[in-house]
N, C-alpha and C positions, 0 to 999 in steps of 0.2 A: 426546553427543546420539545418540538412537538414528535408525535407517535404517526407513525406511518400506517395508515389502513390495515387494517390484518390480510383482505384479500390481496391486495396490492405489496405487501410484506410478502406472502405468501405464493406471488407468482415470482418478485424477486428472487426469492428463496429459490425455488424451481427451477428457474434459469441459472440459476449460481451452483446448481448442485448439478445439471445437466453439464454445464461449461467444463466442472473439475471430472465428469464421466467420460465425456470427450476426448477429454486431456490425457486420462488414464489410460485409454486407448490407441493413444496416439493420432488421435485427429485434429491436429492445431486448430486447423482454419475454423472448425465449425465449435469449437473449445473458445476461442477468441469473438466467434457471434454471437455465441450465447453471452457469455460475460458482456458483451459493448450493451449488449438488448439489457440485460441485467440493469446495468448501470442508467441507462436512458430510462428506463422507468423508475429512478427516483425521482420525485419533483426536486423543482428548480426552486430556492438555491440546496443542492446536494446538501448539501454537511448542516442540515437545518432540522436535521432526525433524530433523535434517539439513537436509531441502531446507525447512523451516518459514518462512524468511525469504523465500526466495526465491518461494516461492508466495506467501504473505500481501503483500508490496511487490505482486508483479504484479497480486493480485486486487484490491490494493485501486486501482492505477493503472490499472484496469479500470473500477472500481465510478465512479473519477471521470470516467472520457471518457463513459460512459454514464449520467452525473448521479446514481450512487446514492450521495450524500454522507453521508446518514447507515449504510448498512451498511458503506461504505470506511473511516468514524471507529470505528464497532463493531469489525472486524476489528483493527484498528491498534492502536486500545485495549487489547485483550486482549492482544497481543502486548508492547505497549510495558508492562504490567503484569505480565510473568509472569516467573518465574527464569531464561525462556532468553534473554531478550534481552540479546543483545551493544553492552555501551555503549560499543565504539567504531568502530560501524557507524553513519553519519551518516543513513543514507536512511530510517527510521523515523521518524527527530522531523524529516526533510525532509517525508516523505508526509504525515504529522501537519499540517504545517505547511500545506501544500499544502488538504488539508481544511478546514484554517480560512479559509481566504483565501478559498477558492472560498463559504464558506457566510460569507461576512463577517465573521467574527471575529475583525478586523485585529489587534486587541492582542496575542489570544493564537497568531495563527498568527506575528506577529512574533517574540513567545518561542520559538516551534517551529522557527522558521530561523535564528534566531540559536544557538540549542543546535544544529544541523546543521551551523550554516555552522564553528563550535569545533571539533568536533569534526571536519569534514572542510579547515579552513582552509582555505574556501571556495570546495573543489571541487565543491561540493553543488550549487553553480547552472550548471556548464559545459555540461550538455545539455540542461537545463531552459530551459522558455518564460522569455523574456527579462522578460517580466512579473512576474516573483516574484523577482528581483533587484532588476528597479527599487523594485519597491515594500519593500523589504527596506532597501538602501540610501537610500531617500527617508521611511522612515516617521516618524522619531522625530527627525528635521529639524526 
């Protein structure tokens, strides 16, 4: 994987930490531009970094505390479909998972955590909201 500029890391950075200040404060809209600006300054193709995972999980566990559930499935998506994703890193088809649930698409966010919880044998739910366990383990009951 290649390394992303330090400067260009470093304005990322910036933007991603302004976005979560925003947010603290209660300013969605300008919480939500900072993170899009965030994001738009990775080159293309996103998930072709180093640090690719760990920003794209964050931004999109962003996108969901501040409701933007369709740009956090956008983001996720493109990741979980590209040659860089690491299939046996669980938190992808967790956050996946997590998207669907929040936007009710029980079936398929159930496939989403069942493929996370495999792959991490079921450490995938240890610091997550107790809500997406139960409902994981209760679904297909």
């Amino acid at each position: 994987m290649k390394e992303l500029d330090e400067k260009l890391s470093d304005e990322i950075n910036e933007k991603f930490n302004r976005s979560l200040e925003f947010r603290d404060r209660g300013k969605i809209d300008e919480s939500f531009v900072e993170m899009q600006e965030a994001i738009e300054l990775i080159p293309s193709p996103k998930s072709q970094w180093s640090e690719s995972l760990i920003i794209i999980t964050s931004a999109c566990e962003h996108f969901i505390t501040i409701e933007k559930l369709a740009e956090a499935e956008a983001l996720i998506d493109e990741y979980l479909t590209s040659d860089f994703c690491i299939s046996y890193d669980d938190s992808p088809s967790f956050i996946k998972g997590i998207i669907l649930f929040e936007m009710g698409n029980f079936k398929q966010a159930y496939e989403w955590f069942a493929k996370a919880n495999s792959i991490s044998r079921g450490r995938c739910f240890v610091e997550q909201p107790k809500k997406y366990k139960t409902f994981f383990n209760e679904y297909n009951q």
